[in-house]
RODO-2510 file (C-alpha; in nm, 4 decimals, decimal comma):
residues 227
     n   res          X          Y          Z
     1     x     4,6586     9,1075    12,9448
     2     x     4,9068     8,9189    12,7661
     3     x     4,8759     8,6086    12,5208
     4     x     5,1439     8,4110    12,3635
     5     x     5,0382     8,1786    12,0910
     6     x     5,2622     7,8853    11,9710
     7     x     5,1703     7,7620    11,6398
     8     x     5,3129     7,5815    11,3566
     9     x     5,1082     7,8184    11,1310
    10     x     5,1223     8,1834    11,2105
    11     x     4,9755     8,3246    10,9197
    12     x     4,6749     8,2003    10,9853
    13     x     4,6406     8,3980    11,3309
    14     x     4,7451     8,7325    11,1806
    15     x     4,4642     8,9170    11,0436
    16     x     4,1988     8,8628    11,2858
    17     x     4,4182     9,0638    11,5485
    18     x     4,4663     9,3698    11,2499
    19     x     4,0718     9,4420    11,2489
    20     x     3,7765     9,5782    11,4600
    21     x     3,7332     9,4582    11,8687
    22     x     4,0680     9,3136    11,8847
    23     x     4,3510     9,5415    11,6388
    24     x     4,1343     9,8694    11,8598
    25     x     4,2286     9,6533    12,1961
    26     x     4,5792     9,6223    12,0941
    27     x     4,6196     9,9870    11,9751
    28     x     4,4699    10,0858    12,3501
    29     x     4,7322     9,8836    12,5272
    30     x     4,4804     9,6645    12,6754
    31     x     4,5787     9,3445    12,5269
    32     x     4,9043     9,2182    12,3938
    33     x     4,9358     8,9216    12,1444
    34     x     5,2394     8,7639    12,0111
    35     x     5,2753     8,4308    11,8006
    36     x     5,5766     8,2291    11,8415
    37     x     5,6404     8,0265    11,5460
    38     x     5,7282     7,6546    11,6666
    39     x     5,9726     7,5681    11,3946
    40     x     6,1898     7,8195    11,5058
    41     x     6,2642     7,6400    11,8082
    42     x     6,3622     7,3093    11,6481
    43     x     6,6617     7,1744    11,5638
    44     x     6,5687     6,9530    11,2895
    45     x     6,7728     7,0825    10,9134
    46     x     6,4162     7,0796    10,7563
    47     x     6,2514     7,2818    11,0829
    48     x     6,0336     6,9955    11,1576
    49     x     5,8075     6,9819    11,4479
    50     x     5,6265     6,6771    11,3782
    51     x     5,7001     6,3047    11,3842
    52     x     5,5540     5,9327    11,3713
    53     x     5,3632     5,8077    11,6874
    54     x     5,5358     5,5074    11,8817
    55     x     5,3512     5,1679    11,8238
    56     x     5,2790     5,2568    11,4706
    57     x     4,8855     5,4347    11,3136
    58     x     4,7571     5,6887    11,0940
    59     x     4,9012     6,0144    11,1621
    60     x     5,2177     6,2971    11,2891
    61     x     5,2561     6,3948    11,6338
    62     x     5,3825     6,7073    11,7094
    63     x     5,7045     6,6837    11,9217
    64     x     5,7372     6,8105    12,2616
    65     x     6,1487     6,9468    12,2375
    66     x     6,0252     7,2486    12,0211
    67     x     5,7263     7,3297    12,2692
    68     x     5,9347     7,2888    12,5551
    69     x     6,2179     7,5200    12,4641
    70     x     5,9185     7,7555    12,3276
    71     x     5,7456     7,7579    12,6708
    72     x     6,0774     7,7324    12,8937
    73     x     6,1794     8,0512    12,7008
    74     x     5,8640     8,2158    12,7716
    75     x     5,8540     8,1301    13,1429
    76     x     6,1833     8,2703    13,2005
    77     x     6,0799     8,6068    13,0794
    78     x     5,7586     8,6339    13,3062
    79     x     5,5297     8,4473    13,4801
    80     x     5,1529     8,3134    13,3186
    81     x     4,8575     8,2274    13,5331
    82     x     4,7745     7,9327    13,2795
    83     x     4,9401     7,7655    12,9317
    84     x     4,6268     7,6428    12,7590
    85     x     4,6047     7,3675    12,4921
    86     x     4,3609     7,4067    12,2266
    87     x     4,1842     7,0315    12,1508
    88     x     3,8696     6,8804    12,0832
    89     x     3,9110     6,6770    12,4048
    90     x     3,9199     6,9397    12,6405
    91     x     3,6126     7,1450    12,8500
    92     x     3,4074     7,3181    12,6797
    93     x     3,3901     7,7091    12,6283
    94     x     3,1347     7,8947    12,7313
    95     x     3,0934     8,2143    12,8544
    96     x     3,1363     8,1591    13,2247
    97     x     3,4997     8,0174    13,1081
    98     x     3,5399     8,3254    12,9208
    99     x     3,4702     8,5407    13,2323
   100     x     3,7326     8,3612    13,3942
   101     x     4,0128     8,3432    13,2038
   102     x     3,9013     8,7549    13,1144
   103     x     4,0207     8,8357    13,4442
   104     x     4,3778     8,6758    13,3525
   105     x     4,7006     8,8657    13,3160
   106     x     4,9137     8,5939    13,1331
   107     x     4,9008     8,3332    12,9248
   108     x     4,9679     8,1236    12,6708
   109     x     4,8017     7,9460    12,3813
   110     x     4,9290     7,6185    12,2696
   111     x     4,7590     7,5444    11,9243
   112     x     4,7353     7,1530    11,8668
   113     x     4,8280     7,0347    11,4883
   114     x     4,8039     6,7106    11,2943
   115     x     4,6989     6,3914    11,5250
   116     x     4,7905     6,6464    11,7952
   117     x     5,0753     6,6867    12,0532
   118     x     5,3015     6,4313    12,2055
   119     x     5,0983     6,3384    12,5984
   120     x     5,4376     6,4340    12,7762
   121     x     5,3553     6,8470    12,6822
   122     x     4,9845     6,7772    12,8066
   123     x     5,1656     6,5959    13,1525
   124     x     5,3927     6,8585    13,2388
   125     x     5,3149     7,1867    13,0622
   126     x     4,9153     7,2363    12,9784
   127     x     4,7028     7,3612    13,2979
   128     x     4,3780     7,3752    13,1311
   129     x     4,2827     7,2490    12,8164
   130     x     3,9930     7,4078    12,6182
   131     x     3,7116     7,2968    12,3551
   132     x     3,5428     7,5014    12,1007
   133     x     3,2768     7,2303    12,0283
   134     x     3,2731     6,8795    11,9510
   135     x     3,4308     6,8650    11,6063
   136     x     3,7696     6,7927    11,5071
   137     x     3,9436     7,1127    11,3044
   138     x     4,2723     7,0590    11,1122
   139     x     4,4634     7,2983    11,3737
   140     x     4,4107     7,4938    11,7063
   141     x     4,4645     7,8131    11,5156
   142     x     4,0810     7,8577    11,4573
   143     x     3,9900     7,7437    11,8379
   144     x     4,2820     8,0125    11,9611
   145     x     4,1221     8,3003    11,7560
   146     x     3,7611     8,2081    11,9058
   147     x     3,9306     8,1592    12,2386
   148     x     4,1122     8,5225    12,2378
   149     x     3,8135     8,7094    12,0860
   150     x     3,5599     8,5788    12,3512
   151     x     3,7715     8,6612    12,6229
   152     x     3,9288     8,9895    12,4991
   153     x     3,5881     9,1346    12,4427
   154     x     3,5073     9,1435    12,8022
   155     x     3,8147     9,3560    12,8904
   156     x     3,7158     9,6750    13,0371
   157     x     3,7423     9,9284    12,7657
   158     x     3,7648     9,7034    12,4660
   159     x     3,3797     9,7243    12,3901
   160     x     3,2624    10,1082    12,3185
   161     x     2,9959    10,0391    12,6349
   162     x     3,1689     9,8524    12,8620
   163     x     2,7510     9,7288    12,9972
   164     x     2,7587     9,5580    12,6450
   165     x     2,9161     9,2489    12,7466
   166     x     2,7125     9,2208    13,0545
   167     x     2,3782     9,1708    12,8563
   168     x     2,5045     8,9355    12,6215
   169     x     2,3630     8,5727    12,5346
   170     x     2,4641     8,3190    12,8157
   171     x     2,4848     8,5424    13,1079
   172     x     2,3344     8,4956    13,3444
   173     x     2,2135     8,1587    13,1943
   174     x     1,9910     8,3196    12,9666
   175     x     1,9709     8,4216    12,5938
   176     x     1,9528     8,7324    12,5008
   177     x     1,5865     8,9014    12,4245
   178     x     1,4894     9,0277    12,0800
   179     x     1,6528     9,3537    11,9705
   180     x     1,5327     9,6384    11,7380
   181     x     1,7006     9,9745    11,5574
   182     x     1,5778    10,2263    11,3444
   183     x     1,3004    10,2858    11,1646
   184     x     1,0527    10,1582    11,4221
   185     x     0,7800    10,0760    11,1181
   186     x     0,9374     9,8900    10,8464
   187     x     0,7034     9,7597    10,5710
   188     x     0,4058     9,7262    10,8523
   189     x     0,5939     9,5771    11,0826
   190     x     0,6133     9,7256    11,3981
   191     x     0,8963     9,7520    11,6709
   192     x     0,7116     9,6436    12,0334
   193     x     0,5704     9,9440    12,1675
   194     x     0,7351     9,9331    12,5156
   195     x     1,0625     9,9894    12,3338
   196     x     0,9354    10,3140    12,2290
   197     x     0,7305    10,4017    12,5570
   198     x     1,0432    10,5594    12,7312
   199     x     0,9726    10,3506    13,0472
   200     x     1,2709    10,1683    13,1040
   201     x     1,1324     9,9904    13,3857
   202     x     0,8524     9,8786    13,1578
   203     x     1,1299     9,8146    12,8783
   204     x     1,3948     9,5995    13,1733
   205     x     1,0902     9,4068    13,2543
   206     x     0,9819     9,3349    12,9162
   207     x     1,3535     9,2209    12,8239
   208     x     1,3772     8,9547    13,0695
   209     x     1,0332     8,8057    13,0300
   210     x     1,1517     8,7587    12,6534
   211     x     1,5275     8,6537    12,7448
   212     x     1,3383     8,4078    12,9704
   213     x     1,1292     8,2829    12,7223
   214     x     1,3669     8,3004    12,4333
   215     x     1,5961     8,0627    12,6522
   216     x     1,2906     7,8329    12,7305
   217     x     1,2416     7,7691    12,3515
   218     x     1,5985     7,7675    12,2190
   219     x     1,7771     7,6490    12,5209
   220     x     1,5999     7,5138    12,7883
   221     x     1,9275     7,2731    12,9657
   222     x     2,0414     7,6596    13,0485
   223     x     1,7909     7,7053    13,3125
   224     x     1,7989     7,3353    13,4252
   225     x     1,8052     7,3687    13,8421
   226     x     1,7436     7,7799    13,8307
   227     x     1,3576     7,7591    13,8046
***
């Protein structure tokens, strides 16, 4: 998989991708991430990427010649199965979107800034547009890096047990069930004793009658229409 993110901020993108999951994903050649700084595709003498909004109101627009010639220059090199825009207004992740856009090969990451970008880029570049949550953040940087790592993670190979992924919170529909380690009797309290049984039937069964009821307490619009 490939990602190319365009941002007016690059240093905030670089040292999430130089630790743990996703610097060991890099270093296996299973993911590759560049960031493309848009002010070096403008031709403004002060690099600017931003300007006023037509018919006048609070806040800068970023402009759409940089992203163009960013994205133009990109496409020419290879092709991407989606260019993604980063926005408050836009579906909302969750983990079946993040099994999708796992399975991609190429694409890129447009990271919104100030009162956002001008509509034209949305119109004739962006083929999905993603949400983190319903909040406005002062740049797409922060929705990008949540974007990559949720997707990235699911890569075969990137997690030490590749099964990991596959029992995590929200598949399936469910949460996950309550989890114990070492030592199994901490200051009287007790790890359930099917954990410790060695019957991992006993153990699978117990698991999903607590996912199930985990989800029914915490979450219950998760298993709206499945029971």
């Amino acid at each position: 998989m490939r990602i190319d993110i365009l941002t007016v901020v690059p240093d905030l993108l670089k040292s999430p991708f130089e630790a743990s999951i996703l610097k060991r994903s890099i270093e296996k050649g299973l993911v590759e991430v560049y960031t493309h700084n848009l002010r070096d595709y403008t031709t403004t003498k002060y690099k600017q990427v931003d300007d006023y909004q037509y018919g006048g109101g609070a806040g800068m627009v970023m402009m759409i010649e940089p992203i163009d010639k960013c994205i133009s220059k990109l496409k020419s090199e290879r092709d991407y199965d989606e260019i993604i825009y980063m926005t408050p207004d836009g579906e909302t992740l969750n983990q079946s979107i993040a099994n999708e856009f796992s399975l991609k090969e190429n694409m890129i990451i447009l990271c919104g800034h100030y009162k956002g970008v001008d509509q034209r880029v949305r119109d004739h570049f962006i083929t999905r547009e993603i949400s983190i949550g319903d909040y406005v953040l002062s740049g797409g940087e922060m929705g990008a890096l949540v974007f990559c790592d949720a997707i990235i993670r699911l890569i075969p190979g990137v997690l030490g047990n590749e099964t990991s992924a596959l029992t995590d919170s929200f598949q399936d529909n469910l949460l996950a069930p309550p989890i114990y380690t070492r030592p199994a009797k901490y200051k009287g309290w007790k790890v359930p004793e099917v954990l410790t049984s060695g019957n991992f039937g006993k153990i699978e069964t117990w698991r999903e009658e607590k996912a199930l009821a985990h989800t029914k307490n915490r979450r219950p619009d998760l298993l709206e229409g499945e029971i």
